[in-house]
Every structure is written in C-alpha cells, then in structure tokens.
PASEBA-1860 file (N, C-alpha, C; in nm, 3 decimals):
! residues 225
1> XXXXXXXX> 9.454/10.704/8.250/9.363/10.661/8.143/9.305/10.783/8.074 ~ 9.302/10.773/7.926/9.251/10.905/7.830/9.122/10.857/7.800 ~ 8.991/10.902/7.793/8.902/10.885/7.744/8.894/10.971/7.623 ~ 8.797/10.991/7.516/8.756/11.091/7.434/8.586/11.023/7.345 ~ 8.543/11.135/7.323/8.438/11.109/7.180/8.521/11.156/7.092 ~ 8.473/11.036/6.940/8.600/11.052/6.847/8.477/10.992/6.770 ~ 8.452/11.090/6.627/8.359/11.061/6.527/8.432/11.078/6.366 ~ 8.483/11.035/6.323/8.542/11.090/6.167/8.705/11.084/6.175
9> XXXXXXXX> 8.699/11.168/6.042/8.887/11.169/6.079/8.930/11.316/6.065 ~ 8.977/11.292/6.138/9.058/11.463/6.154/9.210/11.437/6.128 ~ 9.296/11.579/6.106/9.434/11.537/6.076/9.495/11.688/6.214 ~ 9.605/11.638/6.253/9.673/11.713/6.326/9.796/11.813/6.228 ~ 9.820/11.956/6.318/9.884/12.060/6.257/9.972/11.989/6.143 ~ 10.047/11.840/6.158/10.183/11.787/6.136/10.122/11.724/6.006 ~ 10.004/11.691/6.014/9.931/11.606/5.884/9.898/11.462/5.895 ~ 9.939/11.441/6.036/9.890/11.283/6.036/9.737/11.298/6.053
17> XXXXXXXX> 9.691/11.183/6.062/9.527/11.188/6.065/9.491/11.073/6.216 ~ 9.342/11.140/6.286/9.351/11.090/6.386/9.232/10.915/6.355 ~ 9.264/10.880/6.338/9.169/10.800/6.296/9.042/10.677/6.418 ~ 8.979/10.679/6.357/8.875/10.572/6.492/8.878/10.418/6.416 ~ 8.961/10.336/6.508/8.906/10.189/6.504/8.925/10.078/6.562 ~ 8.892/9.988/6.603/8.816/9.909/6.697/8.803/9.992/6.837 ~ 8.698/10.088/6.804/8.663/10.126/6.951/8.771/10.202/7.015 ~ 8.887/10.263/6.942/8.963/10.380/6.991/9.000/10.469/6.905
25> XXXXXXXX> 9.026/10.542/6.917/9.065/10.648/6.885/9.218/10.738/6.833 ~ 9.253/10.738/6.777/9.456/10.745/6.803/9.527/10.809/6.650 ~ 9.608/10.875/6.656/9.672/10.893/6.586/9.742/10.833/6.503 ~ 9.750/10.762/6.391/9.792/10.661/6.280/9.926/10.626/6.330 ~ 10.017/10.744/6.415/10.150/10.732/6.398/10.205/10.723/6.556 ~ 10.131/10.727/6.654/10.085/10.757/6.780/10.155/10.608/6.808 ~ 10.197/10.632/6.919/10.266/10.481/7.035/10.127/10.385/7.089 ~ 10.143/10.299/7.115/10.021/10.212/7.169/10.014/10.266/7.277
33> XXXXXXXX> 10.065/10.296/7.367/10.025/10.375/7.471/9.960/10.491/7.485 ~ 9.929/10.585/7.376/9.886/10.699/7.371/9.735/10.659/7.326 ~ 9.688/10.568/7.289/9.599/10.525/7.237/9.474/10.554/7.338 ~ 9.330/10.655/7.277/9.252/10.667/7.346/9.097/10.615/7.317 ~ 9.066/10.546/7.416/8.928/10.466/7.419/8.799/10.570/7.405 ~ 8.669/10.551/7.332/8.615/10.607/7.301/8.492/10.608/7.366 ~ 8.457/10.705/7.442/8.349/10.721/7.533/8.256/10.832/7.452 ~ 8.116/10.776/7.442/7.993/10.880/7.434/7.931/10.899/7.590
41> XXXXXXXX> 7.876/11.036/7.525/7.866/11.129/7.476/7.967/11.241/7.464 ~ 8.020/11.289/7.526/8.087/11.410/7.539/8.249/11.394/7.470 ~ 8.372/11.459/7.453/8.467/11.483/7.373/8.550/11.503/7.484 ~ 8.566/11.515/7.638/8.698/11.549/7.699/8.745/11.419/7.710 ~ 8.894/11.449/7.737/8.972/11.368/7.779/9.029/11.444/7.895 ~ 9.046/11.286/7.997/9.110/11.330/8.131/9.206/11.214/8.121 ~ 9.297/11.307/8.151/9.469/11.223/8.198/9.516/11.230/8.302 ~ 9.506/11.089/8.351/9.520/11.083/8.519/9.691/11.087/8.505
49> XXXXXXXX> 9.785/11.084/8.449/9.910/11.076/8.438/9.965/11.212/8.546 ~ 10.050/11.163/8.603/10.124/11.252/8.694/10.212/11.354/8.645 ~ 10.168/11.517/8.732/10.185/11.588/8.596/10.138/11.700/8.512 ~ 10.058/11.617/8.503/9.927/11.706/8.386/9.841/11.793/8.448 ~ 9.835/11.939/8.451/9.759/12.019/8.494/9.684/12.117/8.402 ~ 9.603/12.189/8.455/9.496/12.236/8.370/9.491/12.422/8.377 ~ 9.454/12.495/8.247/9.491/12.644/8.315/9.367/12.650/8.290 ~ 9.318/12.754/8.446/9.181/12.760/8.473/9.191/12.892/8.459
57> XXXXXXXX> 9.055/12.940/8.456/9.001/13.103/8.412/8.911/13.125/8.573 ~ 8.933/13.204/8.622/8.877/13.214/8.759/8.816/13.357/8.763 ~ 8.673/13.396/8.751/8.660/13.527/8.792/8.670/13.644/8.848 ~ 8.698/13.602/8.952/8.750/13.644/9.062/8.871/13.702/9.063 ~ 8.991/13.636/8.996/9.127/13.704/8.965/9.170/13.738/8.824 ~ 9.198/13.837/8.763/9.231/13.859/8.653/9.308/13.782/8.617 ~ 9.392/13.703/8.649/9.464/13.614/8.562/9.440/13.492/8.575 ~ 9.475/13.379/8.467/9.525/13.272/8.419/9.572/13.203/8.599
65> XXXXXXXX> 9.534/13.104/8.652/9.579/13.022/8.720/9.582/12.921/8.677 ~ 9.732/12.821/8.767/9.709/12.677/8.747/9.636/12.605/8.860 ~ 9.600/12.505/8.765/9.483/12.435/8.858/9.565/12.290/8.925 ~ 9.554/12.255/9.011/9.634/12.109/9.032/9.549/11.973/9.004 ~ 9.415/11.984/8.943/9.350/11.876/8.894/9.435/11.826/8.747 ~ 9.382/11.680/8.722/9.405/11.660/8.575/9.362/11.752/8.480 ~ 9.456/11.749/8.355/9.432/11.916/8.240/9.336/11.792/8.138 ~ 9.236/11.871/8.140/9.104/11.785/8.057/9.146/11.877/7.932
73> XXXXXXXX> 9.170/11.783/7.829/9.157/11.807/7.678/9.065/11.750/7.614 ~ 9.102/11.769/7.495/8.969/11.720/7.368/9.032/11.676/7.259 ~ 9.046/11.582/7.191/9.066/11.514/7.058/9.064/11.615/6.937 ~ 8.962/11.698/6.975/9.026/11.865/6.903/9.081/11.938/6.923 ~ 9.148/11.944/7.042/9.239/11.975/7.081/9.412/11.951/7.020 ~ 9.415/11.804/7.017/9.547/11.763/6.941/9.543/11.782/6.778 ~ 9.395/11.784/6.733/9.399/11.804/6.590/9.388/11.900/6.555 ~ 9.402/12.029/6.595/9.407/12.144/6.574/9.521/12.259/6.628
81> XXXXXXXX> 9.606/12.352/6.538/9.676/12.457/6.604/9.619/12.512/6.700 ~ 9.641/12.531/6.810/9.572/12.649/6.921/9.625/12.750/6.920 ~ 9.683/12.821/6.876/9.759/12.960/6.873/9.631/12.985/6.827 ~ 9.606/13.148/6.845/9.525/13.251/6.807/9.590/13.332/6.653 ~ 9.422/13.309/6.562/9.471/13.355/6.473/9.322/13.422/6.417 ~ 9.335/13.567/6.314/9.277/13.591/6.309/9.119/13.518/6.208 ~ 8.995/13.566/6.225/8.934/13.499/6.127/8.891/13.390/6.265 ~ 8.882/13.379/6.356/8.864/13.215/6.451/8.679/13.265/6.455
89> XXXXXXXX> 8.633/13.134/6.519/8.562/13.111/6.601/8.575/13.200/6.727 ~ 8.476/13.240/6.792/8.513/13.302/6.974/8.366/13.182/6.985 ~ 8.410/13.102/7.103/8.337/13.047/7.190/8.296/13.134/7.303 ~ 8.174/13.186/7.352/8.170/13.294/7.490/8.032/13.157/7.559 ~ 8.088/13.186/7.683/8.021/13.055/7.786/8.049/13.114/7.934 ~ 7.995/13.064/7.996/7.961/13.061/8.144/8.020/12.919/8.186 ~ 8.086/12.923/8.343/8.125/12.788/8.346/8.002/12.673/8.366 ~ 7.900/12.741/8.401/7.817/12.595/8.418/7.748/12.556/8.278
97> XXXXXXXX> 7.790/12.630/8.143/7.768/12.582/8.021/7.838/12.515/7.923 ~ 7.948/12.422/8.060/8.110/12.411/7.997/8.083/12.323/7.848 ~ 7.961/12.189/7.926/7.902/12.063/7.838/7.827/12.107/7.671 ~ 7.783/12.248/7.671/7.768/12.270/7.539/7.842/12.353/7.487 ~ 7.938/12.401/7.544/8.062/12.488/7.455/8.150/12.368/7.442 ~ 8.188/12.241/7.489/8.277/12.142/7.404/8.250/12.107/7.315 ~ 8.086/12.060/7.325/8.017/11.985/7.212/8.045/12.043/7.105 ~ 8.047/12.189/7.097/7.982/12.298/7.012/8.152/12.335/6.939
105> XXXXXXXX> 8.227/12.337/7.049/8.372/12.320/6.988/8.415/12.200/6.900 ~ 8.369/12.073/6.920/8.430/11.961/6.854/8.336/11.958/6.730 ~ 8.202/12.012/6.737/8.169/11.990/6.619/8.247/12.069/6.558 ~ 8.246/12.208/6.549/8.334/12.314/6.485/8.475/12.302/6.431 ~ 8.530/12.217/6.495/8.652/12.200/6.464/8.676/12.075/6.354 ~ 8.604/11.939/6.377/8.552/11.869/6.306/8.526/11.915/6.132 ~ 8.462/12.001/6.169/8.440/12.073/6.002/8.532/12.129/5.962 ~ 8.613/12.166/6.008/8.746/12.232/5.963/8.789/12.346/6.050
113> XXXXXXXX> 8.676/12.433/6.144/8.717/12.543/6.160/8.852/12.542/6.300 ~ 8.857/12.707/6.279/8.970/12.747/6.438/8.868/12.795/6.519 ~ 8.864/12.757/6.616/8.806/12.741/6.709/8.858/12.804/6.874 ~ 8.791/12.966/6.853/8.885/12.985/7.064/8.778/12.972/7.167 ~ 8.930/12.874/7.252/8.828/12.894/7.385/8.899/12.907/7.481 ~ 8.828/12.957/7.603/8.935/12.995/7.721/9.026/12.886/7.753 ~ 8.975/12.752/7.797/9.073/12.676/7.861/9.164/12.617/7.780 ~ 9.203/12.659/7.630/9.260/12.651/7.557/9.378/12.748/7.511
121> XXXXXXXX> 9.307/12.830/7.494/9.387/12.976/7.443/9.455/13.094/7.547 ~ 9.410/13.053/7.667/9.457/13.175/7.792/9.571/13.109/7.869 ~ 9.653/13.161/7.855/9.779/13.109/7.917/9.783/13.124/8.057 ~ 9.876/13.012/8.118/9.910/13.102/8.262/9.961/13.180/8.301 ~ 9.902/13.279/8.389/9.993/13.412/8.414/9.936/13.536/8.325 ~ 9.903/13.496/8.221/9.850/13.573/8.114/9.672/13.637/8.149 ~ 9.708/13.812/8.123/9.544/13.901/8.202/9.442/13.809/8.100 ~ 9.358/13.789/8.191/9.231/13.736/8.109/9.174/13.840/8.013
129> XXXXXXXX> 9.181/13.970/8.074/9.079/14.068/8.012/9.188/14.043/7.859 ~ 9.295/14.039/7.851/9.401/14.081/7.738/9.397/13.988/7.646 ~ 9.376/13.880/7.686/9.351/13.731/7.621/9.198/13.745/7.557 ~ 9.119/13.798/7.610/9.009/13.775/7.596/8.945/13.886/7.488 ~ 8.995/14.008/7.466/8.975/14.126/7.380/9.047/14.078/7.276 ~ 9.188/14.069/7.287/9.252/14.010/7.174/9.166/13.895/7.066 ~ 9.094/13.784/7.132/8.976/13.672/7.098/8.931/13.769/7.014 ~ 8.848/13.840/7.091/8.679/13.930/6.996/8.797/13.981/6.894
137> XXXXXXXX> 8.871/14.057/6.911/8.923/14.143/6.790/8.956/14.077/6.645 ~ 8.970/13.953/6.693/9.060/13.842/6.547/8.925/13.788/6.547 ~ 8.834/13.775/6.584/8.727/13.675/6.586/8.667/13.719/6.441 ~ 8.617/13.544/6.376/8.489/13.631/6.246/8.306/13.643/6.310 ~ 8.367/13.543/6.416/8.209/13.477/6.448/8.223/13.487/6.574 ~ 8.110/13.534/6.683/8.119/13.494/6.829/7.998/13.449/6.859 ~ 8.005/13.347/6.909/7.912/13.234/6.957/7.886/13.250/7.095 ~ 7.774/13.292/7.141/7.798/13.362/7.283/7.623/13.237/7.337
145> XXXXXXXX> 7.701/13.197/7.427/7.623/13.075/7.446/7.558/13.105/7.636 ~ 7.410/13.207/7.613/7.351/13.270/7.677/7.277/13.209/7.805 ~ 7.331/13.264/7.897/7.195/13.225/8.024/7.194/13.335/8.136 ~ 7.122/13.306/8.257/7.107/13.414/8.356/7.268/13.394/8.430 ~ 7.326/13.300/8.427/7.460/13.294/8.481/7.528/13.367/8.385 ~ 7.528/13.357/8.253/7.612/13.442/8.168/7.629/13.560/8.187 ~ 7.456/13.608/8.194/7.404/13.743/8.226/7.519/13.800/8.348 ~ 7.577/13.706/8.454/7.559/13.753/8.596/7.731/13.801/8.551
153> XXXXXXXX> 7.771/13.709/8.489/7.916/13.698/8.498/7.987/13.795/8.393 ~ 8.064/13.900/8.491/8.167/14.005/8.427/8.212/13.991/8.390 ~ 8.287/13.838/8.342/8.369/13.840/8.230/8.319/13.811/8.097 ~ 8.217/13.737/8.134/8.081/13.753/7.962/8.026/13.806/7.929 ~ 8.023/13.956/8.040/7.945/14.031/7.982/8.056/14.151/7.900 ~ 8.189/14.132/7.952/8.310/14.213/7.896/8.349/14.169/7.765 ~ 8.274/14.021/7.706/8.337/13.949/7.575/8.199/13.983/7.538 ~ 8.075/13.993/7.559/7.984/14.026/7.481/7.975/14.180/7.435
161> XXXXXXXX> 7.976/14.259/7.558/7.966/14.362/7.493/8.098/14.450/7.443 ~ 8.184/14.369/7.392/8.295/14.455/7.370/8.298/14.361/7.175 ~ 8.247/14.242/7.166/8.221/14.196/7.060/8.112/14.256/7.008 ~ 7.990/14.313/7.062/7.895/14.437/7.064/7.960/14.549/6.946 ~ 8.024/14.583/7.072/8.096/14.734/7.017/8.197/14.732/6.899 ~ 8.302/14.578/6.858/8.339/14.578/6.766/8.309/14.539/6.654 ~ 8.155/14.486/6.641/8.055/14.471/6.569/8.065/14.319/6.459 ~ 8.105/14.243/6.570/8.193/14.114/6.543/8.007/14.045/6.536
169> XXXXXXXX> 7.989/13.943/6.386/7.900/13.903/6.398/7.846/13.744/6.539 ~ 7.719/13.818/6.610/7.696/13.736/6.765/7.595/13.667/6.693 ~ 7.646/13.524/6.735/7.555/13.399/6.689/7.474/13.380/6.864 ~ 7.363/13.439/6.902/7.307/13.406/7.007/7.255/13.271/7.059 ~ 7.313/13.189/7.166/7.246/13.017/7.166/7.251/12.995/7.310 ~ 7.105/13.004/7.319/7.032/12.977/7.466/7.064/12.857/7.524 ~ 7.100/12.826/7.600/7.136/12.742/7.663/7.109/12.730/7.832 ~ 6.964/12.770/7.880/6.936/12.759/7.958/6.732/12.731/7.953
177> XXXXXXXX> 6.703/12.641/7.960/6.550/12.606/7.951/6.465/12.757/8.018 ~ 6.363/12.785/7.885/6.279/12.876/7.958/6.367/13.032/7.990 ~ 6.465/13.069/7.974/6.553/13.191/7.977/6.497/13.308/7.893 ~ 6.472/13.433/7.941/6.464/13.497/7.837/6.536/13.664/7.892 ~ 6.646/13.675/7.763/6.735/13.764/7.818/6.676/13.901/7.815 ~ 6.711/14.000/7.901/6.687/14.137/7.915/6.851/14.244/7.923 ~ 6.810/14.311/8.005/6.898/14.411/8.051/6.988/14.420/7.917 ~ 7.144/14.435/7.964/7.205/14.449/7.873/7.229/14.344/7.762
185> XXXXXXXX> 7.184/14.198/7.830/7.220/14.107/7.729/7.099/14.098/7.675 ~ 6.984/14.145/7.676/6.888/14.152/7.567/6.954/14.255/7.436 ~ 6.937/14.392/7.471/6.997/14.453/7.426/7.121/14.409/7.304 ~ 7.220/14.332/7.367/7.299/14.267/7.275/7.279/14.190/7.192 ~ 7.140/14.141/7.205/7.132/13.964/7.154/7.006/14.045/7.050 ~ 6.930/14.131/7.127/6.827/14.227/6.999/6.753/14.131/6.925 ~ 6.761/14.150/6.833/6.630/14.081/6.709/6.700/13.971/6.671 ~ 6.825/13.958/6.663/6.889/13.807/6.646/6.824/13.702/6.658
193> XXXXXXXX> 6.802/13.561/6.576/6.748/13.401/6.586/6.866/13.413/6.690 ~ 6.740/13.325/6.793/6.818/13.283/6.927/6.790/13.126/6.892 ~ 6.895/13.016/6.864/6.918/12.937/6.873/6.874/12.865/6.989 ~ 6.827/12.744/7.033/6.758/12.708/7.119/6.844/12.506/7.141 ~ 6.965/12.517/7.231/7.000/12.414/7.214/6.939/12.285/7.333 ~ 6.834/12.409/7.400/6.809/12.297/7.495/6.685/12.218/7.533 ~ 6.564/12.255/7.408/6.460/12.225/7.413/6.496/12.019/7.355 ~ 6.434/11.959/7.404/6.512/11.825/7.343/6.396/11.787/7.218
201> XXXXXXXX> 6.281/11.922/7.207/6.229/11.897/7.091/6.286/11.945/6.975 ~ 6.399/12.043/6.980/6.369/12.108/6.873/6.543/12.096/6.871 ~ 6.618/12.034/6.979/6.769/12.071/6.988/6.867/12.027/6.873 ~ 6.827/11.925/6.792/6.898/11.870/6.648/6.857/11.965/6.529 ~ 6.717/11.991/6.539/6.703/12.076/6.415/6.777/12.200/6.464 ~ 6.790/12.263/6.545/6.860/12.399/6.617/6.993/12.405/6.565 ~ 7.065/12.268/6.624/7.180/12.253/6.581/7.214/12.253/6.479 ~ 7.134/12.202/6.371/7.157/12.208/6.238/7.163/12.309/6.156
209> XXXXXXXX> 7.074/12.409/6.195/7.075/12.532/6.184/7.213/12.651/6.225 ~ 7.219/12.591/6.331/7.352/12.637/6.360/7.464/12.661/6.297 ~ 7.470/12.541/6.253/7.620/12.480/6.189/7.625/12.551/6.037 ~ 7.458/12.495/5.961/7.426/12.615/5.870/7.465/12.742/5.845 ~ 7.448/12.808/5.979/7.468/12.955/5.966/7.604/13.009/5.960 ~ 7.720/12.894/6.042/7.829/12.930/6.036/7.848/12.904/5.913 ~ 7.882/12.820/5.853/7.892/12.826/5.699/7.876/12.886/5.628 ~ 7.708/12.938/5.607/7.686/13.061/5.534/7.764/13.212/5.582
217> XXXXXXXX> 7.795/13.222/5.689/7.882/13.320/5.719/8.016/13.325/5.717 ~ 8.081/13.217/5.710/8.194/13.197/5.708/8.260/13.020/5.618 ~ 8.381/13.010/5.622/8.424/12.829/5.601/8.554/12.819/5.631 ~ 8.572/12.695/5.684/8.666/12.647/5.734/8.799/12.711/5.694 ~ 8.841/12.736/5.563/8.938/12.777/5.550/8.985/12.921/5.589 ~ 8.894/13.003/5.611/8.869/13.136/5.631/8.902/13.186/5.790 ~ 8.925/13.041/5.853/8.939/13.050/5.977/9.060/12.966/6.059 ~ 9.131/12.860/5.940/9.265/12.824/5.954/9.379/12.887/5.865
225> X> 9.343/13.004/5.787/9.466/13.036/5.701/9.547/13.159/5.750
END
C-alpha cells in the first residue's frame, strides 16, 4: 500500500501531470494499481511491495548503504528529475529533522523548484562526503535546517561549513524549540533571519516568509534548467 500528501498538480519529467481526485492521488496516465491514497499530514510514501529498498546515509560509514526496510518516497519525488543539477536547492538536516526537511522539500518542489536531498540524490556505494560537496558546489540556495543534533553531527557540519566557505547563500531554519546556536554553527548562521519553524505561534507566518525569500533569491526555473 502507497500512501502520500498530494495538494495541486504537478507534472512529471515526461509531462504527464499528477493530479488529485476523489481522495487519491495518481498520475493521469498511471495503471489503477499505482494509484495512491491521500494521507495528511506529511508527503512520504511507503511501499510495502516486495523489493523496494531504501539508500540510507549512515554517519558512521562514509558511504551510501542499502537499507532492507521499505524505500519511502514522496509524490515529489516522481514529479521531479532527481539527477543533480546545477542552480538546485541543498536541503542540510539532521536525521531527527527528517519531518521538516520533507515538508520543506514538497513545498519546494511544488513551486517548481530542484530540490537535493540525501535520501534522494546519494547513491549506493557512492562517498557521502563526494555526493555531498558536489550538492553545495551546484547549489544556489542551502537551507540548513539547524539544531543541537545538527550542531553534533559531522556530516552537517562538513555541508555547512564547506557551503560557508563556498559562500553559497545559507537560509538558516531552527528547527528545534528554544535552540540557540553557538560554536561554529553560530558563527555560520551569524547575523542571518533565523527562521523559526517550530514556534506553533509564529510557524505559518515563518513559513511564509520562507518561501518568500526563496523566490526573492532565486525561481523555479533557475533551478530546473
């Protein structure tokens, strides 16, 4: 069974369009069987189909492993090229911030943009560090979606401060209640509007702001051509 959140219409690399109605979700041109039911809140899809595995990013080992759970995708996922190209989005996250780097991906993609993220773009077998420099270097925008776990973790702190050093514009977005960064990731994040996605007073206007800023810095086409 596929679940997904599915809001609007999107079109896939090929040009069909994914469309929502009666309560699913599916590709205009798509088999009845492929057909996916539409669950809020969140955008993954899990496919229990035998089979389907997932490439995980593991800290611990420089490379790309496969995982033997179901491979959780996203509805932006099928409507969008995933090859790396320059001009993208960089998504930077911590794994326990997986729930607002999807969100934050499907809106993004939704609007038009390219959009990288690890469990997307890092192949198996393939060095993380190599996958992951390559990201910052093509990147227009890096979205580095901040907490004390982020802080902790060497591989976010190798995509922050190397997007730092290549002076790739850092959209800073807190994502941990009450956080306030120091050490080196203060340093990085500096005088920057820190986006605030998790206050539930202020988290829609934040977002809105957000989405704002990518725009004014960039547009959709600028990041699929």
């Amino acid at each position: 069974m596929e679940v997904v959140n599915c809001s609007g219409a999107l079109k896939t690399p090929s040009g069909k369009e994914c469309v929502e109605e009666n309560n699913s979700c599916e590709d205009s041109k798509m088999e009845p069987s492929q057909k996916r039911a539409v669950v809020m809140p969140t955008c993954m899809v899990e496919q229990s189909a035998s089979g389907n595995t997932s490439t995980v990013v593991t800290e611990e080992d420089g490379n790309a492993i496969e995982s033997t759970t179901s491979r959780r995708m996203t509805l932006c996922d099928r409507c969008q090229d995933l090859s790396i190209t320059d001009g993208h989005i960089m998504i930077s996250y911590n794994k326990k911030a997986r729930a607002y780097a999807d969100d934050l991906k499907c809106k993004l993609v939704k609007k038009g943009y390219k959009v990288w993220i690890d469990y997307n773009n890092i192949m198996k077998g393939e060095s993380v560090l190599e996958a992951m420099s390559e990201a910052v270097e093509k990147a227009n925008i890096f979205l580095m979606l901040y907490s004390s776990d982020y802080k902790a973790s060497a591989n976010c702190r190798a995509e922050a401060e190397y997007a730092f050093e290549k002076k790739r514009v850092i959209i800073p977005v807190q994502v941990e209640q009450g956080y306030i960064a120091n050490g080196w990731l203060g340093m990085v994040i500096g005088a920057k509007y820190r986006y605030n996605l998790v206050n539930p007073l202020k988290k829609d206007k934040e977002l809105a702001a957000l989405l704002n800023t990518v725009d004014s810095i960039s547009s959709p086409a600028s990041t699929t051509s």
